[in-house]
C-alpha positions as CSV (number, residue, x, y, z in Angstrom):
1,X,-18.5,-17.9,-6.4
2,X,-15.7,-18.8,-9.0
3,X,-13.0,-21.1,-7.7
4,X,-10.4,-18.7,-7.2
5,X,-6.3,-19.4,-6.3
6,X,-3.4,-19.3,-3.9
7,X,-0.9,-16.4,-5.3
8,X,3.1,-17.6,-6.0
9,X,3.9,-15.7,-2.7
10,X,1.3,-16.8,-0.6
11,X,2.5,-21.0,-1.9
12,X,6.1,-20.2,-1.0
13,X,5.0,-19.9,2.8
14,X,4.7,-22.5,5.0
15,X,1.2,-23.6,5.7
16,X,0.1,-24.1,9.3
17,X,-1.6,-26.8,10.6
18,X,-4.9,-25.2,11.0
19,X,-4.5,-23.5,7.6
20,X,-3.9,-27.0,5.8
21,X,-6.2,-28.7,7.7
22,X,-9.0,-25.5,6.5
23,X,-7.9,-26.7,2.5
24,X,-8.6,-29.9,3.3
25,X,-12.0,-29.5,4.3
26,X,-13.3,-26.1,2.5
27,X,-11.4,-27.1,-0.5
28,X,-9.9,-24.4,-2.8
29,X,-9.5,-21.0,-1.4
30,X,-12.0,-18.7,-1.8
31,X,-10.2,-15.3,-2.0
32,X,-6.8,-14.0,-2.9
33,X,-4.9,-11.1,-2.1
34,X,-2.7,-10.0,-4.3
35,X,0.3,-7.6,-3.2
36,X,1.1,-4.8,-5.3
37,X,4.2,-2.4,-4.5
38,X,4.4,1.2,-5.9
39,X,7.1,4.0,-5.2
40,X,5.0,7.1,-3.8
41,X,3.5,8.4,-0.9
42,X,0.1,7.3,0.1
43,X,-2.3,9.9,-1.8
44,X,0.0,10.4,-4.5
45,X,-1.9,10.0,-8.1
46,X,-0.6,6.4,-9.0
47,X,-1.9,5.7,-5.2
48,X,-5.1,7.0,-5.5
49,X,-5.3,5.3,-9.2
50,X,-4.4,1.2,-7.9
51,X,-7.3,2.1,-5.5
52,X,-9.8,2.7,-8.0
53,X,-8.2,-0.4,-10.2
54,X,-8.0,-2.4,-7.0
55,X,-12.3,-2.1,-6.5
56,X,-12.3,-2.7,-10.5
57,X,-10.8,-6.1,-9.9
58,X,-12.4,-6.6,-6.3
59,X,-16.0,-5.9,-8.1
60,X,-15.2,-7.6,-11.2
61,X,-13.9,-10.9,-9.8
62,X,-16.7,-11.0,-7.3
63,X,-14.3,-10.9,-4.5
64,X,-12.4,-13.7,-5.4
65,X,-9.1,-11.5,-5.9
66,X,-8.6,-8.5,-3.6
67,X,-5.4,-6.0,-4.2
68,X,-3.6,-4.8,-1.2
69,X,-1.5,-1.6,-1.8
70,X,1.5,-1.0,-0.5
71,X,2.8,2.3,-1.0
72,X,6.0,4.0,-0.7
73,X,8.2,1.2,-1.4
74,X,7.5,-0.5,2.1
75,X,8.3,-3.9,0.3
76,X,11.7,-2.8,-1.0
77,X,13.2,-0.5,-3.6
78,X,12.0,-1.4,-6.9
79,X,15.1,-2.8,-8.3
80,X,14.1,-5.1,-5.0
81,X,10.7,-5.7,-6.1
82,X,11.0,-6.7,-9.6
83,X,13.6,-9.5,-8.1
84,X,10.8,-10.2,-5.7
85,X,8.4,-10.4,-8.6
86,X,10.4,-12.1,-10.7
87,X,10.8,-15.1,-7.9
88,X,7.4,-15.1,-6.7
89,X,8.0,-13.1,-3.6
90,X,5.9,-10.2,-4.3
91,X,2.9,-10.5,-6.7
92,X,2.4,-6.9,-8.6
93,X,4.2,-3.5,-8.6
94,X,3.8,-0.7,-10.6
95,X,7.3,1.2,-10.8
96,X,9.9,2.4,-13.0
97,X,12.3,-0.8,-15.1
98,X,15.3,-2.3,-12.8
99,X,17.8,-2.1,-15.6
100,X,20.3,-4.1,-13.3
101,X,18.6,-7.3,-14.5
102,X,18.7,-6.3,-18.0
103,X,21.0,-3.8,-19.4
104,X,18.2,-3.8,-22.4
105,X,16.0,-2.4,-20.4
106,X,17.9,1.1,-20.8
107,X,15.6,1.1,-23.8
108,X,12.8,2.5,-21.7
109,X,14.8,5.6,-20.9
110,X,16.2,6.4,-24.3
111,X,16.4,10.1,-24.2
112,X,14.8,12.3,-26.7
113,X,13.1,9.7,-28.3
114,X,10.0,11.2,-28.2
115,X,9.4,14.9,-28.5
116,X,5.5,15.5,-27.1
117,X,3.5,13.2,-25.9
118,X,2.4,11.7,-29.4
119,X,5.2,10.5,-30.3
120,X,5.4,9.5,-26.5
121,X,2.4,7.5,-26.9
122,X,3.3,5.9,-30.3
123,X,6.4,4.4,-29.1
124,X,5.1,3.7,-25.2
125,X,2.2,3.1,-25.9
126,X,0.1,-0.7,-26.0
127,X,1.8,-2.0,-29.6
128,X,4.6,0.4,-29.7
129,X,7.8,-0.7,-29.9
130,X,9.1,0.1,-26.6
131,X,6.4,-1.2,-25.3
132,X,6.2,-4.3,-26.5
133,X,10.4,-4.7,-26.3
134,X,9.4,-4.2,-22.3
135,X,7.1,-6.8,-22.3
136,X,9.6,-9.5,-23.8
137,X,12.6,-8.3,-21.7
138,X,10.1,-8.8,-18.0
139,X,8.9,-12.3,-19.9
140,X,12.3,-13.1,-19.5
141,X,12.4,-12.7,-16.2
142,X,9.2,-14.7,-15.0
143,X,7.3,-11.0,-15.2
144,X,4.3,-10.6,-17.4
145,X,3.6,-6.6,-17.8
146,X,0.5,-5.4,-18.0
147,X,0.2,-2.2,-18.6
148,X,2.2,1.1,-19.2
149,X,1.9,3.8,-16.5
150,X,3.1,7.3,-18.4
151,X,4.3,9.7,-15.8
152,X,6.0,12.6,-17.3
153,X,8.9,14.2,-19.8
154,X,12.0,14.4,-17.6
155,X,14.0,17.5,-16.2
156,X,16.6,18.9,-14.4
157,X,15.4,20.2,-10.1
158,X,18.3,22.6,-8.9
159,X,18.5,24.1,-5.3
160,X,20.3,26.9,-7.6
161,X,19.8,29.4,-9.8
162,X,20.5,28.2,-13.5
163,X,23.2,28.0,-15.5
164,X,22.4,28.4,-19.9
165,X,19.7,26.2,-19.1
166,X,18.6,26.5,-22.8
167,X,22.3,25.7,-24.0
168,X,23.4,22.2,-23.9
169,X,26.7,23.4,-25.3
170,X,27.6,25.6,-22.3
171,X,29.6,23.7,-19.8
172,X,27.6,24.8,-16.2
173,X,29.7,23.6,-13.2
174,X,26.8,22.4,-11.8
175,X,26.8,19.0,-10.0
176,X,23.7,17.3,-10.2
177,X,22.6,13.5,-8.5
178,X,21.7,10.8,-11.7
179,X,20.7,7.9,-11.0
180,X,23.1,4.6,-11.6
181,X,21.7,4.4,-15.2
182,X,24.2,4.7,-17.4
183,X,21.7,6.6,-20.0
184,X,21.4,9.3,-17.6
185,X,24.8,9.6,-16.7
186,X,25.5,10.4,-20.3
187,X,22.5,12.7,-20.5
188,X,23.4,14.5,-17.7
189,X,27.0,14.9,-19.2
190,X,25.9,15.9,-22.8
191,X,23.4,18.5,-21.7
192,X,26.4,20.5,-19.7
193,X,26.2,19.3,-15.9
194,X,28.2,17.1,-13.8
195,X,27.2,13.7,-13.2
196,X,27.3,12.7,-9.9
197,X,25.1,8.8,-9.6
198,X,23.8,8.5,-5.7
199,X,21.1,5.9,-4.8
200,X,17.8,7.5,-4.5
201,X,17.9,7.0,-0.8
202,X,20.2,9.7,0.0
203,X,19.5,12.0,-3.2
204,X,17.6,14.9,-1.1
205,X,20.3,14.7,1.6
206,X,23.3,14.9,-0.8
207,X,21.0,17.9,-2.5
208,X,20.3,19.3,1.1
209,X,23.8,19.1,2.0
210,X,25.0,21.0,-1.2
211,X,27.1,17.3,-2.3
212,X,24.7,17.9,-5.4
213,X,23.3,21.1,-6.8
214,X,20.4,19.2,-8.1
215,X,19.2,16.0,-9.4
216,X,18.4,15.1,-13.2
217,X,16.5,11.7,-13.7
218,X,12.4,12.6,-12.7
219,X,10.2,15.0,-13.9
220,X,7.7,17.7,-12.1
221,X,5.4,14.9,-10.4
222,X,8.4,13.7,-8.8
223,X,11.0,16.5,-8.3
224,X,7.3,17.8,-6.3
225,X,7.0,13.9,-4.2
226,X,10.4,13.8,-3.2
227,X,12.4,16.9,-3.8
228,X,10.1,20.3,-3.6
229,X,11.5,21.2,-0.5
230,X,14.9,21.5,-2.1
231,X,13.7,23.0,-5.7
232,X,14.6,26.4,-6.4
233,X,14.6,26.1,-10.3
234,X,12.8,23.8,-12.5
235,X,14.3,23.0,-16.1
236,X,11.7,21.0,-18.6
237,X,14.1,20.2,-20.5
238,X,12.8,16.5,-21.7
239,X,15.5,14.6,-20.3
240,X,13.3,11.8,-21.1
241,X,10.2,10.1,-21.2
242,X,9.0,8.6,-17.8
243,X,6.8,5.1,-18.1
244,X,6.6,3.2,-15.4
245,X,5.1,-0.9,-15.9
246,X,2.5,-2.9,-14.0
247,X,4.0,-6.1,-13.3
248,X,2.7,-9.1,-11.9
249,X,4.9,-12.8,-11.8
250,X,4.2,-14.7,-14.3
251,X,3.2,-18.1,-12.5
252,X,0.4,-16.1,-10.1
253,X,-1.1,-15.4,-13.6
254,X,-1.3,-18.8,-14.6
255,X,-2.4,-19.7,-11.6
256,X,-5.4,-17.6,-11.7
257,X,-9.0,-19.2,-12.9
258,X,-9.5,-17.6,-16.2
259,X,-12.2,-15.9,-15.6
260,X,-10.4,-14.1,-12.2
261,X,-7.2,-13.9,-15.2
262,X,-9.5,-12.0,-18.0
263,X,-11.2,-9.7,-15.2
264,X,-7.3,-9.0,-13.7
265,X,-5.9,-8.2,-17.3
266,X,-9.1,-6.0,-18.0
267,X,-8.7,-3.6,-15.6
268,X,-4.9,-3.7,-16.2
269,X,-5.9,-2.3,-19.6
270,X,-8.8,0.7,-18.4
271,X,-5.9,1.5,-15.6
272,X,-4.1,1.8,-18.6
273,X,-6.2,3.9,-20.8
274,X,-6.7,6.8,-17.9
275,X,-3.9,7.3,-17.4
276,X,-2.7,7.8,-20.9
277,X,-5.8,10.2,-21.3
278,X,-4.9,12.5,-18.1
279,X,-0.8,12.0,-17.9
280,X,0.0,15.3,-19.9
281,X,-2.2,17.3,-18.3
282,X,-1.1,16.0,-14.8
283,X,2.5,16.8,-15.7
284,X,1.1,20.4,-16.2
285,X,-0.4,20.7,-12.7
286,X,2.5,19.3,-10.8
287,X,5.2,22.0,-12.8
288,X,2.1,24.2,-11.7
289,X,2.3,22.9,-7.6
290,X,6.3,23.3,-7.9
291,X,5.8,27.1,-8.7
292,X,2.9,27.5,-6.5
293,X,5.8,25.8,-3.9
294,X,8.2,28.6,-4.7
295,X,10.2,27.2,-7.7
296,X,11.3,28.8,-11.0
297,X,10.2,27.2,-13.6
298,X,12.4,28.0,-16.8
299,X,10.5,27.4,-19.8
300,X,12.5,26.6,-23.1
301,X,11.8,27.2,-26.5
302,X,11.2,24.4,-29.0
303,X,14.3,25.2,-30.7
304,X,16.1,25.3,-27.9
305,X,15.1,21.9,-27.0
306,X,15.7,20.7,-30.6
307,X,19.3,21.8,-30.0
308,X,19.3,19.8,-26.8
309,X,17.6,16.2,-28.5
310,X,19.9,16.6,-31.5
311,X,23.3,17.1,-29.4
312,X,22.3,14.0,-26.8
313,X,21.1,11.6,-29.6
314,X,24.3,12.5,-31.4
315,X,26.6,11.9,-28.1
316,X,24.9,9.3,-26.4
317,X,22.6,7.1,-28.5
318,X,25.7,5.2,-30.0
319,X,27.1,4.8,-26.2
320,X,23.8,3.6,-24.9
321,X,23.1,0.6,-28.0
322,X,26.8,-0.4,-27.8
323,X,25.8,-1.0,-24.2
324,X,22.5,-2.8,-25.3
325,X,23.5,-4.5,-28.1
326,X,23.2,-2.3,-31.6
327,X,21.2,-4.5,-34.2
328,X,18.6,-4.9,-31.4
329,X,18.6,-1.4,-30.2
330,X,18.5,0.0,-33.3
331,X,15.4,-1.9,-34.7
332,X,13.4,-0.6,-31.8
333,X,14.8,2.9,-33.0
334,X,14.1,2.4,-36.6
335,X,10.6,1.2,-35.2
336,X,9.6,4.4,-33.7
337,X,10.9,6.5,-36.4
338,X,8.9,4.9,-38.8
């Protein structure tokens, strides 16, 4: 078996005495776990995918690196775990960007800059230019990123009836929970609805409650995780495209014998591949699951969410790279477009 390594987290605990007195005899450690955070439920698709990654890496590394998943957040909210990641604290996640450690990393939810999953996939996608500003931006940070994880096209979950859904011109008096991301804020704003930013925490609540008539920031997959039970209408409007990252700290990486390293980065990159190859189609089903759960899904028509891309990019693009920094958001921009 390969000589394998202790992970960032596991070197920031104190070591007992029987522990230290076990390196000193057996040497090196034989196995490492490695814990990787992600946002949904237990049986949710990105669940059942780290499982099937986690054997990859299990078989691969001969058992030398195992992956424990823990689901659901349970270590923290994932502005919490990329801190955690970033300082060693927690080893891997896969979860949406924590712009509060980088305003650039509102790049990632530039609205309407893709309109199908094409275009999604050119500018998201492994060489893209989103994807590879992601990677720099979580380099900074003591982060290496992995691999994308595309989820969905954004859209707007009301516990309403809508309101001119296809008009983004048509001011709808309908209050709707964004998250604190100023990109959707201004989304929210430009397409006709209220902006009202709540932590995700008390989103269904505040919708429950009627605080909120809705929420704008996820898509189908996630409206159905967290918020079916309060859906009544479904807009696809495109709010967005939804990638999430697999992280992992930097200095666990290096840590890593090479071969355990290569093996690790490997399945990073098939984990990768499926899910670019089934992500549209899974968007599809879950739109599917919320009308099968008693939503109304309002389907728009491609000019109608033309109208909607060209009105945001023309309101909020300039607000969002002033906030960013222009000459830098802008390359990425002129990147994608060409």
């Amino acid at each position: 078996m390969k000589k394998s390594f202790l992970s960032s987290s596991f070197l920031k605990k104190p070591l007992s005495a029987a522990m230290m007195t076990g390196l000193l005899i057996g040497g090196a450690v034989e196995a490492a776990t490695l814990k990787i955070s992600h946002i949904r439920p237990q049986g949710a698709i990105v669940d059942q995918e780290l499982k099937v990654f986690a054997s990859d890496v299990e078989k691969a590394t001969e058992g030398d690196v195992k992956v424990k998943i823990f689901a659901a957040s349970a270590l923290g909210d994932y502005t919490t775990v990329q801190e955690r990641i970033s300082v060693g604290a927690v080893d891997m996640a896969v979860q949406p960007a924590a712009t509060a450690a980088s305003r650039q990393m509102q790049i990632t939810y530039f609205p309407y800059v893709a309109a199908n999953w094409k275009e999604a996939k050119v500018a998201y996608g492994p060489g893209g230019a989103i994807y590879e500003a992601m990677k720099e931006l979580y380099a900074k940070q003591d982060i290496t990123m992995l691999a994308a994880y595309p989820v969905y096209f954004g859209g707007v979950a009301l516990n309403r009836d809508a309101v001119s859904p296809g008009d983004a011109n048509v001011e709808k008096g309908i209050k709707v929970r964004v998250p604190g991301i100023k990109s959707f804020q201004l989304t929210s704003d430009s397409l006709g609805y209220i902006s009202s930013p709540i932590p995700f925490s008390e989103a269904f609540t505040a919708v429950q409650t009627g605080v909120v008539d809705g929420v704008i920031g996820s898509g189908a997959e996630g409206y159905y995780a967290s918020f079916r039970d309060v859906t009544k209408t479904y807009v696809p409007v495109n709010t967005h495209f939804e990638a999430w990252y697999m992280l992992i700290n930097s200095g666990t990486l290096a840590d890593m014998d090479s071969e355990d390293r290569d093996a690790l980065q490997k399945a990073a990159k098939a984990f990768e591949a499926k899910r670019w190859d089934r992500a549209e189609a899974d968007q599809s089903d879950y739109e599917q699951k919320l009308a099968d759960y008693g939503a109304t899904i309002v389907k728009l028509s491609d000019e109608e969410l033309a109208a909607a891309a060209k009105k945001v990019r023309a309101e909020v693009w300039p607000q969002i790279l002033e906030d960013i920094g222009a000459d830098w958001g802008q390359g990425i921009l002129d990147r994608i477009a060409n």
